[in-house]
C-alpha positions in Angstrom: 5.5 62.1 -2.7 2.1 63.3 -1.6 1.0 59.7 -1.4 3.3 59.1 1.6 1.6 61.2 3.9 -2.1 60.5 3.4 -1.3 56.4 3.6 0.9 56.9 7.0 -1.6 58.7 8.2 -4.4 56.3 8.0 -2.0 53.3 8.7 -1.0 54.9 12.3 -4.6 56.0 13.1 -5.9 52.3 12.8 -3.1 50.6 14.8 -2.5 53.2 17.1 -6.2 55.0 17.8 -8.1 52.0 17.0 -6.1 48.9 18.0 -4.3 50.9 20.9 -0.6 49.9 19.5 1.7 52.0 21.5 5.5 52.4 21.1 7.0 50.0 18.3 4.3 47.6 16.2 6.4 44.4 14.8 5.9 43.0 11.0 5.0 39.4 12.5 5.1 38.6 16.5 3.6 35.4 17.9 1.0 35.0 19.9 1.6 32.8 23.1 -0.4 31.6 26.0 -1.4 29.6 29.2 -1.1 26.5 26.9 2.2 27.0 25.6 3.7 27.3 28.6 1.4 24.3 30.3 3.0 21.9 27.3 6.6 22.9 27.3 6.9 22.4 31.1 5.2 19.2 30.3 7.9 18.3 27.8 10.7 19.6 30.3 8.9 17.2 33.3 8.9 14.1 30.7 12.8 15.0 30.0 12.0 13.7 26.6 12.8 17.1 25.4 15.4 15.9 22.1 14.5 14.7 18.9 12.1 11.7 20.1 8.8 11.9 22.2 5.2 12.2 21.9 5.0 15.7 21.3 7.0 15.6 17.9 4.9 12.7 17.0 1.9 14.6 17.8 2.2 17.9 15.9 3.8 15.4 13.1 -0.1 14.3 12.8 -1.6 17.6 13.3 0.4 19.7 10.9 -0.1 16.9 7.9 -4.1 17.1 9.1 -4.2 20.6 8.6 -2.0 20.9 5.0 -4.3 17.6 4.0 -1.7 15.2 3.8 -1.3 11.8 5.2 2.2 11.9 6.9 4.3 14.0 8.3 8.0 14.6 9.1 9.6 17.1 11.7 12.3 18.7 10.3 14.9 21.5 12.6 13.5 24.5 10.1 12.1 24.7 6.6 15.6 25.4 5.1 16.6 22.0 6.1 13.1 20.4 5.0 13.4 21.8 1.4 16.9 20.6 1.4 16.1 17.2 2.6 12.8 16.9 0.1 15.3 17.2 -2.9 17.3 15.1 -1.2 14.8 12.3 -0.8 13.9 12.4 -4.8 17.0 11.8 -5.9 17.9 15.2 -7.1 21.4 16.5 -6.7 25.2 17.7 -8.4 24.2 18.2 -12.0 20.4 18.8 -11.4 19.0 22.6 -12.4 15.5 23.2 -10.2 13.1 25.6 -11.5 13.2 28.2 -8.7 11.1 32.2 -8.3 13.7 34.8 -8.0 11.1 36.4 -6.2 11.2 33.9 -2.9 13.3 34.4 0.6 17.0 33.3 -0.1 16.3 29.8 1.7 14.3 28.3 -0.9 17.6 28.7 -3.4 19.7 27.7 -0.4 17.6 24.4 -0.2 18.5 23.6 -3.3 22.2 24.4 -2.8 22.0 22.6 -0.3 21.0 19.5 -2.5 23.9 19.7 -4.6 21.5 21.1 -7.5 21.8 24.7 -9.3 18.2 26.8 -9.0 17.7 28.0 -12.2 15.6 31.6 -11.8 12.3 31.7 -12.8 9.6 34.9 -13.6 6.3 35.6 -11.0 3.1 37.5 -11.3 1.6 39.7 -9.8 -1.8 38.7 -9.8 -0.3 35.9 -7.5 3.0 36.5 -6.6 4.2 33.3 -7.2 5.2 31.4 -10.5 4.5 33.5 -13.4 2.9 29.7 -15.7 2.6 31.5 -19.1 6.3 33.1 -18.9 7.3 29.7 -17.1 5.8 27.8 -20.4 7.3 30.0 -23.0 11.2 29.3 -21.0 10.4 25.4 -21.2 9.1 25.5 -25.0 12.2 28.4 -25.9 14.9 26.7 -24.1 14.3 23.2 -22.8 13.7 19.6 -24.8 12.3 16.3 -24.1 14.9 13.3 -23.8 14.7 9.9 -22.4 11.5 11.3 -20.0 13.5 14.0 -18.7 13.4 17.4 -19.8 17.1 18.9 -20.3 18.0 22.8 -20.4 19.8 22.5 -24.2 22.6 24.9 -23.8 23.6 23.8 -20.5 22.9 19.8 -21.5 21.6 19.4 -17.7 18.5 17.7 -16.6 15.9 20.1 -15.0 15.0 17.6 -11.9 12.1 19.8 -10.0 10.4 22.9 -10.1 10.0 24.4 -6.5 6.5 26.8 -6.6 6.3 29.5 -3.4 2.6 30.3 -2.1 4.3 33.9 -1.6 3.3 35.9 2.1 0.9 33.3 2.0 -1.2 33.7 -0.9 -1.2 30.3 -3.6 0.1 30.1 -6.5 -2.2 29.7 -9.2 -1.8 25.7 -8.7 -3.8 24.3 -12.2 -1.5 26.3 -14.6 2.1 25.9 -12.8 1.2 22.0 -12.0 0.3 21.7 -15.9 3.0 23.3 -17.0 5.5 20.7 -14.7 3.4 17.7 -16.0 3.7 18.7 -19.4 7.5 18.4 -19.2 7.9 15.9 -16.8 9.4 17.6 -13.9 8.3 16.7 -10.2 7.3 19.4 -8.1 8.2 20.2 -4.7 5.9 22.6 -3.2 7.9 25.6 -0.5 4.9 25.9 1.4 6.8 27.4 3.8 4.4 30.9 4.3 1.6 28.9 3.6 -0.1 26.8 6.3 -3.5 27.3 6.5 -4.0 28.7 2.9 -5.7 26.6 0.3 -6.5 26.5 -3.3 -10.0 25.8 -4.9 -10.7 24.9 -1.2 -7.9 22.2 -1.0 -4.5 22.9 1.4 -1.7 24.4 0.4 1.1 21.6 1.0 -0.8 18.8 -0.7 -0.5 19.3 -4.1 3.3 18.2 -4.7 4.8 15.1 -4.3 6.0 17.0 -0.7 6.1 20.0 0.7 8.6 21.6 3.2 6.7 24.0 5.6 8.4 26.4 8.3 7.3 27.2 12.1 10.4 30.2 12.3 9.6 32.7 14.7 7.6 35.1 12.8 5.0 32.1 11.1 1.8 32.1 11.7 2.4 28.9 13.9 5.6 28.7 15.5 8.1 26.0 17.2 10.8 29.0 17.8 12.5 27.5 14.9 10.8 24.3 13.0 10.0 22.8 9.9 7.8 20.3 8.4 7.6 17.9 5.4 3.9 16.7 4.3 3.1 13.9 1.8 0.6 11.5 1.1 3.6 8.4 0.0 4.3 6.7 2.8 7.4 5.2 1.5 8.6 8.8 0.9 7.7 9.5 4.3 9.6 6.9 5.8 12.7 7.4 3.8 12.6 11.3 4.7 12.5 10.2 8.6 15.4 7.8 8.0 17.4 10.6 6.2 17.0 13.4 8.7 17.8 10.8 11.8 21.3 10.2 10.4 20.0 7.5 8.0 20.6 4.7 11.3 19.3 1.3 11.2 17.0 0.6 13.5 18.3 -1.0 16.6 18.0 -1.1 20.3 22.1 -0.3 20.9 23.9 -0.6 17.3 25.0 1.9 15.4 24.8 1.4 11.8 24.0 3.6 9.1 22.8 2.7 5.7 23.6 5.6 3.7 24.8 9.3 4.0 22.6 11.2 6.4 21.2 13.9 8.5 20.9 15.4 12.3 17.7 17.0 11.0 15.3 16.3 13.5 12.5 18.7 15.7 13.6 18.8 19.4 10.0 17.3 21.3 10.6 20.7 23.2 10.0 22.3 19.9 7.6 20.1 19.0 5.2 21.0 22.4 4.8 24.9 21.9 4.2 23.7 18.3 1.2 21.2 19.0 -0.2 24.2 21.5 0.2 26.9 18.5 -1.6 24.2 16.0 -4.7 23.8 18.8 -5.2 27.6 18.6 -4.5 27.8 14.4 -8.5 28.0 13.5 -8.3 31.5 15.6 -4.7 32.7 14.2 -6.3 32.2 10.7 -9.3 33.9 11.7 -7.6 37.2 13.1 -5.3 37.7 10.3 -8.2 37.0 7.6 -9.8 40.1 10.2 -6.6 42.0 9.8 -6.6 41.6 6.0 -10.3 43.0 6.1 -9.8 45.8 8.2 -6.6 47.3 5.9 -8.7 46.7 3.1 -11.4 48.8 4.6 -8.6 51.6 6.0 -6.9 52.1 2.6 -9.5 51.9 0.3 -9.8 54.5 -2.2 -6.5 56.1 -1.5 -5.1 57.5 -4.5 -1.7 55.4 -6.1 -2.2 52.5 -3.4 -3.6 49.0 -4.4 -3.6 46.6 -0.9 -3.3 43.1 -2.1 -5.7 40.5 -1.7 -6.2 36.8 -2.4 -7.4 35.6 -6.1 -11.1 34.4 -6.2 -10.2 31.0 -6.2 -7.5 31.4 -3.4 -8.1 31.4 0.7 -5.1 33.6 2.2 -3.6 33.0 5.5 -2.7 36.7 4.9 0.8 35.6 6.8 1.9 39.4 5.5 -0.5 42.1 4.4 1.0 43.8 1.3 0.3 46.6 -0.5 1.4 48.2 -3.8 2.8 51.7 -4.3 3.4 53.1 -7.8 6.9 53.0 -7.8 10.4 52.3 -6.2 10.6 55.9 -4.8 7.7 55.8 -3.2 7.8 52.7 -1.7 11.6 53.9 -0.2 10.0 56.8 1.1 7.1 54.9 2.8 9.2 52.3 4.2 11.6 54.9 5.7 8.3 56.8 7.5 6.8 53.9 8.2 9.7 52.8 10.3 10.6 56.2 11.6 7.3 55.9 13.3 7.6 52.7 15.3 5.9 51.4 12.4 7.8 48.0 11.1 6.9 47.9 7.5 9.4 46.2 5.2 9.8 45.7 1.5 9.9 42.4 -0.8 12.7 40.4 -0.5 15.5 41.6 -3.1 15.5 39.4 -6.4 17.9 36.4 -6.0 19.5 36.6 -9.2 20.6 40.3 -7.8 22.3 39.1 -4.4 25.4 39.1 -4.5 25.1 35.4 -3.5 23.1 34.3 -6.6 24.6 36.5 -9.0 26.0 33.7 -11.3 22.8 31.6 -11.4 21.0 31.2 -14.5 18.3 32.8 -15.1 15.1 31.7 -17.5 14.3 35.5 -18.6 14.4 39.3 -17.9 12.4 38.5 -14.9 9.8 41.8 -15.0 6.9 40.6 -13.5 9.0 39.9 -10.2 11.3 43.3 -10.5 7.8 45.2 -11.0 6.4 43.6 -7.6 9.9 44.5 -5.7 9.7 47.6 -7.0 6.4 48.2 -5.1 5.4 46.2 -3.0 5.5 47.1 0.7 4.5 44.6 3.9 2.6 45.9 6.5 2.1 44.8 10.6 0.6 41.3 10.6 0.5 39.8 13.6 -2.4 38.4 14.6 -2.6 39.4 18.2 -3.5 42.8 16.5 -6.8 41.2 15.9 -7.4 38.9 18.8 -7.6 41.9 22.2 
């Protein structure tokens, strides 16, 4: 298409000829420094460097300052923090969880993972996250109240959570979707995994549910190498989510005894030190991507058949991913291969769960075209914020 070569064009000149990006230019890198390295040899001289120490209980307090939340739990990645979230609310075999088919495969896993069933909801694309009015409509259609619980009729099974995504970091539209869960009764259990950083109406993304699993994987804006987080203001939730991921063992200075079913779901301290040095830099990560975001706004405006996408008026992006629209699938295919042939990582929307072969068999609340119209067109472009910061 005619589109291609204009938008490459004018993608390439800004990271090559005015950010000086030679050779291959990664989706999402990390950005490392002198302090990194000065805390993890730190860790490594403590030999504190498993699943206890003060570094872990550090970026515990720093990560739940920053999402606005009162505690915080280190978790091994944010696949095992979404599991264990579920977990600690009671919700398991038998239990359906409102879940975006438009999310990375992990936040279904989660729930999997639980014991429960995700039950596939629609997005928008003003947003990209929980599509409220369609969400509303499935509820009313499908769903009844009984005994405080609201129960999918055909399938006779309680719906026990819904789990909203702040997609590529960008919130949800938090008022609607939370009104929507209260009017039914169902907890939410916010995947902020994409989203530290971002807030809503000026509050964090990561506070609003009764917890929220957030990840520090290797291409986050804030990284541990691999690491996850759960935030919350209840403390007694708090404590029972540390118990859980340390095995569920009674406190003791040399028994072993174990109160319930549990998990080896810890952060490492090691972990936990490049993470506390990443979290003293995060005011300048968010700063350089919100600069990035700018500057592809600026570079692609006006181009014919492309639309880059940008945070709602009420919404404060960490822009974890640029994106932009294209005006169809062909387009975007033939974008992403040129893109790439070019050194150029660009990389399309995750594939609907529903359509992996993995989730095939999962129910799903509707025809889901508000999420197959953003897959369909919607391309990521280089985000690292080192592009940004010299």
């Amino acid at each position: 298409m005619t589109i291609i070569a204009p938008l490459l064009a004018r993608i390439e000149g800004f990271l090559r000829e005015e950010l000086g990006q030679e050779g291959a230019v990664p989706l999402h890198a990390p950005r490392f420094g002198a302090r990194e390295a000065e805390c993890v040899q730190d860790c490594v001289a403590s030999s504190w460097v498993s699943s206890v120490g003060a570094y872990v209980d550090r970026f515990e307090h720093m990560v739940a300052a920053s999402a606005g939340c009162r505690f915080g739990v280190a978790i091994a990645n944010g696949t095992a923090a979404l599991q264990l979230a579920l977990v600690g609310l009671g919700i398991g075999p038998g239990d359906l969880v409102l879940c975006p088919a438009l999310t990375f495969v992990a936040t279904a896993n989660a729930i999997w993972a639980a014991g429960a069933e995700p039950l596939f909801i629609d997005s928008d694309a003003a947003t990209l996250g929980v599509d409220a009015a369609k969400l509303s409509a499935f509820l009313a259609r499908e769903c009844e109240h009984r005994a405080g619980r609201c129960i999918h009729r055909s399938s006779n099974r309680p719906i026990a959570a819904l789990v909203p995504v702040h997609v590529f970091g960008h919130p949800v539209a938090v008022d609607e979707v939370w009104a929507v869960a209260a009017e039914w009764n169902i907890p939410v259990v916010e995947d902020a995994a994409e989203s530290l950083g971002s807030r809503y109406k000026g509050r964090d993304c990561g506070s609003f549910g009764r917890v929220a699993a957030l990840s520090f994987n290797g291409n986050k804006v804030v990284t541990t190498g691999g690491g996850g987080m759960l935030v919350t203001d209840d403390e007694d939730l708090a404590r029972r989510l540390k118990h859980l991921s340390t095995t569920a063992r009674v406190p003791h200075s040399w028994e072993f005894d174990h109160d319930e079913p549990g998990f080896n779901y810890r952060l490492p301290n090691l972990n936990a030190a490049l993470g506390c040095a990443q979290m003293e830099r995060l005011t300048d990560l968010l700063a350089a991507k919100r600069r990035l975001a700018a500057r592809y706004a600026e570079v692609l405006a006006g181009l014919a058949g492309v639309r880059v996408f940008q945070e709602c008026e009420w919404a404060t992006s960490n822009y974890w991913l640029n994106s932009i629209f294209l005006p169809d699938r062909t387009a975007r295919d033939e974008f992403l291969e040129a893109s790439n042939a070019k050194g150029i990582q660009t990389r399309p929307c995750w594939r609907l769960l529903p359509e992996t072969g993995a989730w095939r068999r999962a129910p799903v609340a509707d025809g889901l075209e508000g999420a197959r119209w953003i897959v369909e067109r919607l391309v990521n472009l280089p985000s690292s914020p080192s592009l940004m910061m010299g």
